[in-house]
N, C-alpha and C positions, 0 to 999 in steps of 0.2 A: 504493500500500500504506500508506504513511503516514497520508494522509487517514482510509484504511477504519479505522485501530488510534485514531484521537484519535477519531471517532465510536462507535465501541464502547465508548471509557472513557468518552467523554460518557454515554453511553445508560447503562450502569453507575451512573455515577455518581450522576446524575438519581431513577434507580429503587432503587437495591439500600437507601436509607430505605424507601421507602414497603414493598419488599418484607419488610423484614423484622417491620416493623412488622403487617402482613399476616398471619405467624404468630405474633403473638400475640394475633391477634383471638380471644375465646370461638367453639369448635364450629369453628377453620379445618380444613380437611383438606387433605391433599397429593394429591387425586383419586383415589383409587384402589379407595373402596369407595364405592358409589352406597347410599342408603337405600332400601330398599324399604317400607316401612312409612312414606312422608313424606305421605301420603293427609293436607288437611285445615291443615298447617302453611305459616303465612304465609310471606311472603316478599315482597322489597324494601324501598323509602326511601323517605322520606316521606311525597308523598300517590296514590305509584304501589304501592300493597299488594297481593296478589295470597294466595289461597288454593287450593293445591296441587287438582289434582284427576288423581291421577297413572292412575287404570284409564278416563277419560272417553273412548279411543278405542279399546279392546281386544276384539278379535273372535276369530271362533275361529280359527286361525291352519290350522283343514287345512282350511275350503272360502275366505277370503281373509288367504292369511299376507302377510308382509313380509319385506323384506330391512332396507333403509334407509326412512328415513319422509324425504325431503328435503327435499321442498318443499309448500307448502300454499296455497291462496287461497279468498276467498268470493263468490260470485255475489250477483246481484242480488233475487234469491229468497231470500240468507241459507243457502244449501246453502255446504259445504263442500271441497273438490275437492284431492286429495293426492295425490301423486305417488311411488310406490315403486319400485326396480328388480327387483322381483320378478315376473318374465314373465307367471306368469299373471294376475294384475289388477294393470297398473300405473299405472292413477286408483283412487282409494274416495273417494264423495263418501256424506258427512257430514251429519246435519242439526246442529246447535249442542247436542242433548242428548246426540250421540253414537251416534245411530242409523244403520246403514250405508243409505243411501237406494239406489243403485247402485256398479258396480263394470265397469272395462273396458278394455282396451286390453290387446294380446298382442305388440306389436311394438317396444318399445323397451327392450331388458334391459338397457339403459345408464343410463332414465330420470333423470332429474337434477334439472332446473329447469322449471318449471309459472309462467306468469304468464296473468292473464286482460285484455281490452281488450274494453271498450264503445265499439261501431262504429257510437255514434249510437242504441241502442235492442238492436240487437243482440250477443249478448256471444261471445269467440273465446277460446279457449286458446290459448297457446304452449307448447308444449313440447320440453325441451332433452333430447338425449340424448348421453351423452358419446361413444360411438360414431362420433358427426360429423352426426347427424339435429337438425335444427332444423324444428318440424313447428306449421303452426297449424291447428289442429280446432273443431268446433264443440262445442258444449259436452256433448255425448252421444261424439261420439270420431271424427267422421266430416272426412278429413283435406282439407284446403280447395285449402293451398301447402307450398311446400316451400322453406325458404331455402335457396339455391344454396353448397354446401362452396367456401371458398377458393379451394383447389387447383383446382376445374374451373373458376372462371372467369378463373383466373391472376394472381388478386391474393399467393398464397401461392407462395412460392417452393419448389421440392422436397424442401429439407431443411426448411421449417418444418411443426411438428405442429398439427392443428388436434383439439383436445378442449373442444367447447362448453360452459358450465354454465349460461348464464343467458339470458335475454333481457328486454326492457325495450321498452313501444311508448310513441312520441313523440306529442304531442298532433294533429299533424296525420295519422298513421298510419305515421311512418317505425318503422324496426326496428332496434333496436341488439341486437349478438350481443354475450354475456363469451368471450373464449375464456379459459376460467381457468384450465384444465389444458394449456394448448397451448402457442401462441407469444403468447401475454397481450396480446393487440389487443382492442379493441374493434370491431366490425365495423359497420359505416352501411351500412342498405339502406332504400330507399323503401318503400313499404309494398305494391307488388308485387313485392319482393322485389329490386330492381335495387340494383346494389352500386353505394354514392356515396364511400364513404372507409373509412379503417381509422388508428386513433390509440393511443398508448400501447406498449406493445410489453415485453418484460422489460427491467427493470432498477432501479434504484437514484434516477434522476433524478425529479424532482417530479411530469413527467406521464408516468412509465413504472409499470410495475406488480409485484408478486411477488404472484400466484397473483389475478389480475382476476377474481373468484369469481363477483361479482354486478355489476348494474347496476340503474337505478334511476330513474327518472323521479322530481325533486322537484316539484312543483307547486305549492306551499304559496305561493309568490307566484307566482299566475297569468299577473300582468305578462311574469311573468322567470324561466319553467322552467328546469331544469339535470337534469343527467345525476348522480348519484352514484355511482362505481366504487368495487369494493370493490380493497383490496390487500389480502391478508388476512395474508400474511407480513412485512408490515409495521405491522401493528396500525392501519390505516390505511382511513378513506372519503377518497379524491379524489372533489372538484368537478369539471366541466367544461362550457363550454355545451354546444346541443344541436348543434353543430357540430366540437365537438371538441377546443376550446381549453382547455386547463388554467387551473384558477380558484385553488384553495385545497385544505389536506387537514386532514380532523380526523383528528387523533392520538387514538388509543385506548391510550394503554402497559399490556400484560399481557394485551390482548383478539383473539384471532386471530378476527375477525367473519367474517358469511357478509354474504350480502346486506340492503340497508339494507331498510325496507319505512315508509312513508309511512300516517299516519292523523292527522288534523286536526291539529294542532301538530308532533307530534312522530316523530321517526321509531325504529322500535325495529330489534333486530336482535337473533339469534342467534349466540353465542359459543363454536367449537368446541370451543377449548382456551384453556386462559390459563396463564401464565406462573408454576408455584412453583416446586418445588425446583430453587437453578439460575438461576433465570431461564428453566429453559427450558422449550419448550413440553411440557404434560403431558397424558397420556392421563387419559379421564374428567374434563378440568377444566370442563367447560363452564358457561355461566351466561347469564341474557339482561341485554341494555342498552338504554336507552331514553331519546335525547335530546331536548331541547326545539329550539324553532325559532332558537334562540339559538347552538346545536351543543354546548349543556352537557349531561355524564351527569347524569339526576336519581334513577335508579334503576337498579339492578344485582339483579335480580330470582336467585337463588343465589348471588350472587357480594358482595363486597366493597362498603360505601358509597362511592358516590363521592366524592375528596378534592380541593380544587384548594387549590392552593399557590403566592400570587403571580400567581394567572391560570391556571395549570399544573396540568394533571390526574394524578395520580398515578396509580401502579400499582395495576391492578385484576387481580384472580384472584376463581377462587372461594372462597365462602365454607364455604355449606352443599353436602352431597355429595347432591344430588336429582337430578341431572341428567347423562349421560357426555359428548353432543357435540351441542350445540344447533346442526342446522345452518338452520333457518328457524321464521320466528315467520309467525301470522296474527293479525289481529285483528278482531273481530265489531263490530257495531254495539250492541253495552253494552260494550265496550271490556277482553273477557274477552280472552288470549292465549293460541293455540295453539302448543306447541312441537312440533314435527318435530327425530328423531333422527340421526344419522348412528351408523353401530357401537354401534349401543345392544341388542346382543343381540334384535334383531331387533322390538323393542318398538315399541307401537303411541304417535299423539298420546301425549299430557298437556297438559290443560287449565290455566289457571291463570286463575282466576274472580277480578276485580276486587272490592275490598273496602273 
């Protein structure tokens, strides 16, 4: 107990400058009213600028509505591929002007996490369903494998929950599950689906996790892939190889992230909620982030400039109210950003056109 009350003064202590400083930035809000009229106004830091384009994925919502917009990826084609838990079409894929090209899948009302993997020429979805469906499809919907649930091959003990969010494939075809809602393992399977290990688990320690959201294939040095876990309740990406060994963690203070996502340098990421009134976490705070290959924030696209202080990244919130729960970002090849909602009153993408 002692330990836990000197790190929470720590944490305090660290942040409650940058926070307060925070609200006195021009235009802060304390997340509660989103803009609707933000069509058109820039956003972020310095040379990562972006131009709102908030109606770029909005359809007629009674022949393909939505619940949650989650997750999002782009094929090889440049087609766009989105993932909603809304039963009746829970893929809409997307061309880049926002045109709905197809719509499909009726079986996962849990839908979650959507990752794609090129098998050499060929291209595969993954998708998570929190129900406990971990499903790889071809890219029209037609269902391939199936990763085998915990509990049936005995690696989960009776009392652990298994609620999937993510998944992540390894450059030789292995498969890493997030359990982010569950018992926060990460799960190692080969790439027919045979279970090799499970790492991390809840808790507080450097390679344990609170809320293992995402995962993450880094490749940026080819030499020397790694794995990037999210912990998302502790404002935190962990490192790890691609075997499971704990590496390092970038610290995000004020940023509850979702999963990391990878495009030539830098890796960006979606930000449910951040940290104002309080300190604590606040509905509608969301914002995106986007680090360089160095793990420095260079852009806070709604949210707050990035501050480092002594090496030390300060507390980030939002800034501007465009945005309620940024739970995934895509990015095109002009280097435009799609955001994907979570509880965003059921609203479709928003684009955010590079500038």
């Amino acid at each position: 107990m002692k330990k836990k009350s000197l790190s929470r003064r720590s944490f305090v202590k660290r942040t409650s400058g940058a926070a307060s400083a925070a609200f006195l930035l021009p235009g802060y809000t304390v997340g509660i009213q989103v803009k609707n009229n933000s069509d058109g106004e820039i956003l972020g830091h310095g040379d990562y600028k972006y131009r709102v384009q908030k109606s770029w994925g909005d359809l007629d919502p009674g022949k393909t509505p939505v619940q949650n917009c989650h997750e999002m990826v782009m094929d090889s084609q440049k087609r766009l591929y989105m993932i909603t838990d809304e039963a009746k079409n829970n893929i809409l894929v997307y061309d880049k002007d926002g045109k709905l090209l197809n719509s499909w899948g009726t079986t996962y009302p849990r839908g979650h996490g959507l990752s794609i993997w090129d098998a050499g020429g060929e291209e595969f979805l993954f998708i998570t369903d929190n129900g406990g469906q971990v499903v790889k499809t071809t890219l029209d919907g037609q269902e391939v494998m199936n990763i085998p649930n915990p509990k049936d091959i005995g690696v989960y003990k009776e009392d652990e929950n298994y609620v999937p969010t993510e998944t992540a494939v390894g450059p030789n075809g292995d498969i890493y599950v997030a359990d982010g809602y569950g018992s926060q393992y990460i799960l190692h399977y080969d790439k027919d689906g045979n279970f090799i290990r499970k790492f991390g688990g809840r808790g507080d320690g450097e390679d344990q996790f609170q809320t293992a959201h995402g995962v993450c294939i880094d490749n940026r040095d080819s030499n020397n892939p790694t794995l990037i876990c999210t912990s998302r309740a502790h404002n935190a990406f962990k490192r790890f190889s691609l075997d499971g060994n704990y590496l390092s963690t970038i610290f995000l203070p004020g940023a509850f992230v979702c999963r990391a996502v990878i495009d030539g340098d830098n890796l960006y990421a979606g930000v449910c909620w951040s940290r104002l009134k309080y300190l604590n976490r606040t509905p509608r705070s969301g914002f995106v982030t986007i680090l360089d290959k160095n793990d420095q924030v260079v852009s806070n696209p709604g949210g707050t400039a990035p501050i480092y202080r002594q090496g030390q990244l300060q507390l980030m919130v939002q800034d501007l109210p465009i945005f309620m729960h940024c739970h995934d970002v895509c990015i095109d090849d002009d280097k435009n950003i799609y955001v994907c909602q979570w509880n965003a009153e059921k609203s479709y993408p928003i684009k955010l056109e590079r500038v």
